[in-house]
C-alpha angles and dihedrals in degrees: 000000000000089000084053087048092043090056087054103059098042087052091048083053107042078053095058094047086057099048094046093058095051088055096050082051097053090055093039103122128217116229129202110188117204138159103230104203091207146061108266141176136219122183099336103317115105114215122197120231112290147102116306138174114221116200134203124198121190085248098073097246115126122211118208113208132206116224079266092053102249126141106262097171137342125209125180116246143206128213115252122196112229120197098238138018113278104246093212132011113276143169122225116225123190118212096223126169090334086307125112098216112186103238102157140040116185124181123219122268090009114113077207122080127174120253115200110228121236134201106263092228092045085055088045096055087047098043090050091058096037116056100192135019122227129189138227125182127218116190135181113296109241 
């Protein structure tokens, strides 16, 4: 009976083991590391030029990182479909109203990047005063 009872518990364990590591690897986030040699905005924050760490976690939620690693902002994300697979990490910048605001992350080797959503009124007062969008890239420094 004790060896029965024995058997049990090492397999409820053995169980729990299994299922706590699947969860530390769902919220493992991908990094991609990069020096960004401009002023640039995400959400509403404003960041000057310097090296950050953005984060992904699987659940669609983006962490920016200062040089030292601490959360500066977070934005949500959606997935985005690219046509083909990024070649290196980067990061997407959009040229709006004299601002380079981060729109886009995109890991190396995924045809999927990660798109931070923005509030449609606060793209409606940017787009008014812009009148075209153009784009600069940012990848990981070698």
């Amino acid at each position: 009976m004790t060896h029965q009872v024995g058997r049990v518990l090492a397999s409820l364990l053995l169980s729990l083991a299994v299922l706590g590591s699947t969860a530390q690897a769902q919220n493992t986030a991908h990094i991609v590391k990069a020096n960004i040699p401009f002023d640039f905005v995400v959400g509403n924050q404003s960041f000057p030029a310097g090296h950050y760490s953005v984060a992904l976690s699987g659940a669609g939620l983006l962490e920016l990182r200062d040089s030292d690693g601490h959360v500066v902002a977070n934005a949500l994300t959606q997935s985005v479909q690219g046509l083909n697979q990024a070649a290196q990490p980067k990061l997407r910048f959009e040229d709006e109203a004299g601002l380079h605001v981060l729109t886009q992350v995109w890991q190396q080797g995924d045809s999927t990047g990660r798109q931070i959503l923005r509030s449609k009124s606060g793209n409606l007062v940017v787009r008014k005063q812009s009148g075209h969008v153009q784009t600069a890239e940012a990848g990981n420094p070698r």
